[in-house]
Backbone as a ProteinNet text record, in pm:
[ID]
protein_1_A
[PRIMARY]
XXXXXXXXXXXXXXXXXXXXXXXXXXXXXXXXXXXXXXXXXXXXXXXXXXXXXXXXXXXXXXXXXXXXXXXXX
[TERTIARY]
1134.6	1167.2	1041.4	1031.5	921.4	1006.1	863	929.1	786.9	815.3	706.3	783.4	712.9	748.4	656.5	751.2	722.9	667.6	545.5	517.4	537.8	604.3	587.5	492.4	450.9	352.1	407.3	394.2	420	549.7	657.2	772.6	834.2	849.8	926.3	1108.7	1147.3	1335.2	1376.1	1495.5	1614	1540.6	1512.1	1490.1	1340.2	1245	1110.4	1108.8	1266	1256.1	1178.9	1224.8	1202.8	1015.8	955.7	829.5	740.3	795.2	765.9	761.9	900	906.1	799.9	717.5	618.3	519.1	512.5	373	218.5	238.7	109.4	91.8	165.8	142.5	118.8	264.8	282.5	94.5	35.7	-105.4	-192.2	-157.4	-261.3	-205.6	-94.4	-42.6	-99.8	-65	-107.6	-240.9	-325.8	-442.7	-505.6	-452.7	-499.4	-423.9	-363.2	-347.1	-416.8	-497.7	-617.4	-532.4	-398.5	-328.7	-304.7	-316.9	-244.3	-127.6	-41.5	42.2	184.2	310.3	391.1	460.3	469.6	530.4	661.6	743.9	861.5	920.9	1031	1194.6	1109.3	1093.5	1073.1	955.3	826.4	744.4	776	866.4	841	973.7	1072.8	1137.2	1102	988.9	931.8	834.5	782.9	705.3	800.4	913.5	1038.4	1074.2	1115.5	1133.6	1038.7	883.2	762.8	824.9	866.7	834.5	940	1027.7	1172.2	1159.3	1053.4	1055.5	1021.1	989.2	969.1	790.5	756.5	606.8	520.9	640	594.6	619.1	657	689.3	613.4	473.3	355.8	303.7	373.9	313.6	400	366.7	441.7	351.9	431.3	398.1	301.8	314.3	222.6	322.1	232.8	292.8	238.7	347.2	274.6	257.9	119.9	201.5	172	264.5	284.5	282.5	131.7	80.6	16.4	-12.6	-91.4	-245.7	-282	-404.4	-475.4	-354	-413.2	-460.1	-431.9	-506.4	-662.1	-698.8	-842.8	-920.4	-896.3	-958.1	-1041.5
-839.6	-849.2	-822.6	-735.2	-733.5	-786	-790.7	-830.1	-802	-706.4	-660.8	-679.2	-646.2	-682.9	-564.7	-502.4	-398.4	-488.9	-486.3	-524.4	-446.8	-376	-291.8	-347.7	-238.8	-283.9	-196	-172.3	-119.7	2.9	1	105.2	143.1	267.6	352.1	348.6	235.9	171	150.1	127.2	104.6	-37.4	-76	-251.4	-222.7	-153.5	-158.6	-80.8	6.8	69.2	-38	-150.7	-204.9	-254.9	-251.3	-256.2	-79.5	5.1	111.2	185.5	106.4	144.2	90.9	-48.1	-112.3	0.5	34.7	161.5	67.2	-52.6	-84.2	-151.3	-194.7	-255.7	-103.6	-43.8	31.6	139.3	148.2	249.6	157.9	35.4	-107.5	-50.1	-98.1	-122.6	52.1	177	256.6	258.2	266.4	277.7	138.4	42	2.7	42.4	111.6	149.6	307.8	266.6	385.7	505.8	535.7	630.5	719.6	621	668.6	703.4	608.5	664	511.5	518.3	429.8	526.7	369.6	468.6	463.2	551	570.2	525.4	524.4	477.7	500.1	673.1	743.4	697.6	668.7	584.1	487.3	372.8	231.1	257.7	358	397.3	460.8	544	582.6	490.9	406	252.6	183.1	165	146.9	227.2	391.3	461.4	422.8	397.6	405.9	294.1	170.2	48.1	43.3	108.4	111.4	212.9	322.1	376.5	392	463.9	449.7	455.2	518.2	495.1	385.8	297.1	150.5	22.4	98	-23.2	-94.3	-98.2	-180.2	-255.5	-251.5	-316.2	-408.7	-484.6	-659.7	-793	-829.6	-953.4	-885.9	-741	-668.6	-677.3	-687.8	-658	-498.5	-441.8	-341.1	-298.8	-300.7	-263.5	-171.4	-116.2	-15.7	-8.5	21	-36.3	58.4	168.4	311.3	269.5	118.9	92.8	-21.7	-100.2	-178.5	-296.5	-319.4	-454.4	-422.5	-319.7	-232.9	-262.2	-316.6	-274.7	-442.7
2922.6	2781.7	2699.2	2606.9	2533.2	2383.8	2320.8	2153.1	2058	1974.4	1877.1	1724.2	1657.2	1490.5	1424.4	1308.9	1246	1106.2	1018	893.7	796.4	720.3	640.8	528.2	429.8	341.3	223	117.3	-14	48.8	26.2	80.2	5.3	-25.8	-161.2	-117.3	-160.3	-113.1	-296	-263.3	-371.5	-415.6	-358.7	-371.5	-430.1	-396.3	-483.1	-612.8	-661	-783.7	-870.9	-922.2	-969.7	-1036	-939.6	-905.1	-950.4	-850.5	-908	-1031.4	-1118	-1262.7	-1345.5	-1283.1	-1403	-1432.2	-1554.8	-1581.4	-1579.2	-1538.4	-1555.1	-1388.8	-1326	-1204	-1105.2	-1068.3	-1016	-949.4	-1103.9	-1056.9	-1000.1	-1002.1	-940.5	-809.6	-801.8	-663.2	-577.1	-641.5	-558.7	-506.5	-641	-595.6	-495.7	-486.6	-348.6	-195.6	-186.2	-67	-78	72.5	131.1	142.6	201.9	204.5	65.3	-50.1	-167.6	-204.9	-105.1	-166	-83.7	-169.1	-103.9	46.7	90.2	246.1	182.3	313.8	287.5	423.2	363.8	512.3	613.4	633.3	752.1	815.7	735	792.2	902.8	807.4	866.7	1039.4	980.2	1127.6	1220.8	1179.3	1317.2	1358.2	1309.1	1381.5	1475.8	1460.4	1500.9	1619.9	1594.5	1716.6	1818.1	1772.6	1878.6	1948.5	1920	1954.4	2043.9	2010.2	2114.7	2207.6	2236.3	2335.8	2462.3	2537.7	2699.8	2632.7	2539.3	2501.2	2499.1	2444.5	2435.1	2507.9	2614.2	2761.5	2823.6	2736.6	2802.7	2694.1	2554.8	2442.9	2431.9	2401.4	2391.6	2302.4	2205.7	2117.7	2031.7	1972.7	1894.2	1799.1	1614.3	1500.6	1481.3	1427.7	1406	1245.9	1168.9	1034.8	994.4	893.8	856.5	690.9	616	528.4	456	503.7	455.9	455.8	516.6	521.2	433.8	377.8	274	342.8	480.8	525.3	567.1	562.1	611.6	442.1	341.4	227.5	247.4
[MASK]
+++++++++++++++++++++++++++++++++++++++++++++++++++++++++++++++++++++++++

């Protein structure tokens, strides 16, 4: 049995419109992530594909996040 956990970090969803619309937060929030930019769906599901594949049959009790780099700042 393995078991890992995906973190996402700033994600461009229906649910962060809200956030993204502030004209004054929103350029805070980008400019701290090193990537520059919000992740998207496809990001945080292919962290996902990795974690479920024959790739990752030796990784176990790992978070993985998926953040564009903002825990590195």
């Amino acid at each position: 049995m393995t078991v890992n956990a995906v973190a996402p970090g700033y994600i461009d969803t229906r649910s962060s419109g809200p956030l993204r619309a502030e004209p004054e937060r929103e350029p805070l929030i980008r400019a701290s992530i090193p990537a520059g930019r919000w992740g998207s769906e496809a990001d945080v599901a292919a962290a996902i594909v990795y974690l479920g594949s024959p790739a990752a049959a030796y990784v176990n009790g790992h978070v993985l996040v998926v953040d564009g780099g903002c825990l590195i700042k």
